[in-house]
N, C-alpha and C positions, 0 to 999 in steps of 0.2 A: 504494500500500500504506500502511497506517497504520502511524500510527511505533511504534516495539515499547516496553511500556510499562515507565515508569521502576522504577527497583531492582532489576530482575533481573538475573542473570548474563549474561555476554554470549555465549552458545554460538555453536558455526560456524554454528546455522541461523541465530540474530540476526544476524552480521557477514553473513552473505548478502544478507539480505533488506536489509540498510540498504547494502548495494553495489549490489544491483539497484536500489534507492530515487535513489541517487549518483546512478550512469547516466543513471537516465531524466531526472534533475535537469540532467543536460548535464556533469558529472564523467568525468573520463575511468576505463575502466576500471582499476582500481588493480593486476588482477592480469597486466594487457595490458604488452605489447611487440610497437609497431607493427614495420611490416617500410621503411615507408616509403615502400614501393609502392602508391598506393592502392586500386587494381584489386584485389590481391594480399590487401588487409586487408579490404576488405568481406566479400569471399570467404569471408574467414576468421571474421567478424565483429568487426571492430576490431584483427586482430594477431593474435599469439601471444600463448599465455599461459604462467603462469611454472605450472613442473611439467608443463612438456609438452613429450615430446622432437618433434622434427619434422624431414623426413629428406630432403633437394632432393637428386635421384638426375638421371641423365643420361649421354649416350655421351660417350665422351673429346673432348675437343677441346670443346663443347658449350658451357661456360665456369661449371660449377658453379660453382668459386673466385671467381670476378668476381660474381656474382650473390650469394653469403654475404657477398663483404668489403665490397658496396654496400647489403646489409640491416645487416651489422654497422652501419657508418658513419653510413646513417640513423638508426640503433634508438638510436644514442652521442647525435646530432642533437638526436633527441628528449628528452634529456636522461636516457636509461635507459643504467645501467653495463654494458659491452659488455668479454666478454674474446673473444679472436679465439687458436685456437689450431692452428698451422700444421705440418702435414707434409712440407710441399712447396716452402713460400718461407720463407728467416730473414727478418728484421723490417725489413730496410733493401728486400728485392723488395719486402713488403706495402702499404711506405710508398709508394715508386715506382708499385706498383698503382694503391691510392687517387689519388697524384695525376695520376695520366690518367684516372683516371676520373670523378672530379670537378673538374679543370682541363680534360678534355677535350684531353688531348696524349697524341701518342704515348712508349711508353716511352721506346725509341730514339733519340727526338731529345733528350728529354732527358740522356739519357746521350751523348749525343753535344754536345751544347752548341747542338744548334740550334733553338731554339725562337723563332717569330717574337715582337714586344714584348707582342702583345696576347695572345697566351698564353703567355709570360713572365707576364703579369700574370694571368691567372687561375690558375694554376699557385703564383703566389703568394700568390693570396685563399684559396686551398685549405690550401695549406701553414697558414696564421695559424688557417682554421678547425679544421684538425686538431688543432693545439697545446690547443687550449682544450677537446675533448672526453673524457670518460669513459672512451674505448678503448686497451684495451691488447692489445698485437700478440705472440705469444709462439711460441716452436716448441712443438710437442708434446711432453713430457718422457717423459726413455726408462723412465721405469715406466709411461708409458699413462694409463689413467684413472687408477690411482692416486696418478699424479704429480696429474694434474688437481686431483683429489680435493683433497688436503692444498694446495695452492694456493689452491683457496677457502678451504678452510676457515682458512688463513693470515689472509686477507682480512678475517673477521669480519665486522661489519658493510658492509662495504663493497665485498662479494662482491657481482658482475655477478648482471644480471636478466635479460641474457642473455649463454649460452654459445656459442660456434661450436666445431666440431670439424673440421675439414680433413683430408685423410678421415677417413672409417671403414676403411678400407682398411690406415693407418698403424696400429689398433687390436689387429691380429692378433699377437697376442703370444704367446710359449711355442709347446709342441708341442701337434701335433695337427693334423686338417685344418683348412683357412683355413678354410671355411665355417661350423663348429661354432666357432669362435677370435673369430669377425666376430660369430654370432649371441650370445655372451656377451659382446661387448662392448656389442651394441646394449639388452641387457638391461642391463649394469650402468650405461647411459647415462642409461636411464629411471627405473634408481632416485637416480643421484643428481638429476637434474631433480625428482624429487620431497622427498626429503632435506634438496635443498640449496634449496631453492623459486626454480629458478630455470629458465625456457625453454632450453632445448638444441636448438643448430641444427646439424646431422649431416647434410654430403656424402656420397655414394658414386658410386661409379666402376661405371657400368653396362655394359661391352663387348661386342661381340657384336650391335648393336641393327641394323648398317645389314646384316644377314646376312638379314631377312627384309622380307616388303613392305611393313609398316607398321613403322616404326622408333620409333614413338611409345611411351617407357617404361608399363610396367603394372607392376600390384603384386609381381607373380610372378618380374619382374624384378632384383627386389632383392636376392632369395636367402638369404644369412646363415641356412639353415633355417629360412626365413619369420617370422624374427624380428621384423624388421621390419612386414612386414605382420601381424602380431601385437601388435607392445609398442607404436610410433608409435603417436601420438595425429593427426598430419600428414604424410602423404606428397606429396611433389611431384616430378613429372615435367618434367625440363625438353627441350623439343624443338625443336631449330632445322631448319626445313624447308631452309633452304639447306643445309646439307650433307649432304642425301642427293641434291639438286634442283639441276642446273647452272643455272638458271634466274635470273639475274642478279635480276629483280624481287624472288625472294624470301630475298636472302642474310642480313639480318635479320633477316627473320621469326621470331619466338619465342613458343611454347606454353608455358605453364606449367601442366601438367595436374592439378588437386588429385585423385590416387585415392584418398585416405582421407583425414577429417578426422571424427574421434571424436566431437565434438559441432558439427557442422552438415554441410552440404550438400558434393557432389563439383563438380566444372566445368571451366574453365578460365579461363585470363587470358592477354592477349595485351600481349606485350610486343616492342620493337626493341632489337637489339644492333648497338651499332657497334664491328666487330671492332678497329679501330685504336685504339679508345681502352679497350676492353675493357669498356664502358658499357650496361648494361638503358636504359632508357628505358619504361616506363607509356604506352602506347597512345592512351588514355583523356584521361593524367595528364599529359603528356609536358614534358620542358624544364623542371622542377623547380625 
């Protein structure tokens, strides 16, 4: 494209067209937030982008949480500010999380004091790299989004380019049914993603899946009165064959099903989970 010419204003189409120009120049995209999976980012074309909510759905047990707090991790990695905000673990689990899963230990022995030297030592190269990244670990505050809200906007500048939300589930606030409760949260999720320009990464708790023959999440699945499959710009289905399947070969096996992705293509990506350390692994990509 030719360059847009001098003294004019810089309208959204100008900043566009000199993004697209970046790109091709070999610039990473400015409005991306890789996932750090790379399977996972092609997929998507480059990551996540910032104003766009995006939703990794899944059956209990499945390991949605492992899978956000190992995209958070990466996405900090890549030098993008990550806030991670949990319903489920206070911030000393989430730290323990990470480091099995990027030490590659189990919880357990860590909290038990048994960890052999050589992961004592990577267990330690984790820890030093934590220290030094952009992510911050937080419970979910009991005003819900709103608490979120005003948290950024605390931030100012320095407000994360991406958000995790651990569940949506934790969202159902006030009266009324949960379903109507979950789909105005999934809406007010999408407007701050846009608002606050920042990518939103939103779990949900899918139950119910292993009740029929193909256990593999679909959009319909989601519910929140198809919120979800409404306002998401990215749906993701995550599917572990091993736990519907006693079949020893495939107990890592892992589908990551893209059912909707607003501007590209649907698919999947195949990934490995090792339940003891509670670790994805990239197929493709694998050993990071």
């Amino acid at each position: 494209m030719g360059a847009m010419p001098r003294g004019t204003d810089i309208s959204p189409l100008a900043l566009l067209l000199r993004r697209i120009d970046a790109i091709a120049d070999g610039d990473h995209q400015q409005d991306g937030v890789p996932t750090g999976f790379p399977s996972i980012d092609r997929v998507l074309g480059g990551g996540v982008r910032r104003g766009d909510l995006v939703v990794v759905g899944g059956d209990v047990g499945s390991g949605k949480s492992a899978l956000a707090l190992a995209m958070a991790y990466r996405a900090a990695e890549a030098g993008q500010p990550v806030a991670f905000f949990s319903g489920e673990m206070p911030r000393e689990r989430l730290l323990e999380r990470l480091l099995g899963i990027e030490g590659r230990a189990r919880v357990d022995d860590m909290r038990r004091g048994t960890l052999d030297d050589a992961t004592r030592a990577t267990v330690g190269a984790a820890a030093v790299r934590l220290r030094e990244l952009p992510l911050s670990l937080e419970w979910i505050p009991g005003r819900g989004i709103d608490g979120i809200a005003e948290e950024l906007e605390g931030r100012g500048r320095r407000r994360p380019a991406l958000l995790v939300v651990d569940p949506l589930q934790m969202l159902a606030l006030g009266e009324g049914p949960t379903d109507e409760l979950l789909a105005v949260a999934v809406r007010r999720l999408k407007r701050l993603a846009v608002e606050a320009e920042v990518a939103v990464l939103l779990t949900s708790h899918l139950p119910g899946l292993s009740a029929r023959q193909d256990p593999r999440p679909q959009l319909d699945d989601f519910g929140a009165r198809g919120a979800v499959k409404e306002h998401a710009d990215i749906v993701l289905g995550l599917f572990r064959e091993g736990m519907y399947d006693g079949l020893r070969a495939l107990e890592g096996a892992t589908e990551v099903l893209v059912r909707k992705s607003r501007n590209g293509a649907t698919g999947y990506v195949d990934l490995y989970f090792y339940s003891q350390w509670m670790r994805f692994e990239d197929m493709l990509d694998p050993d990071r």
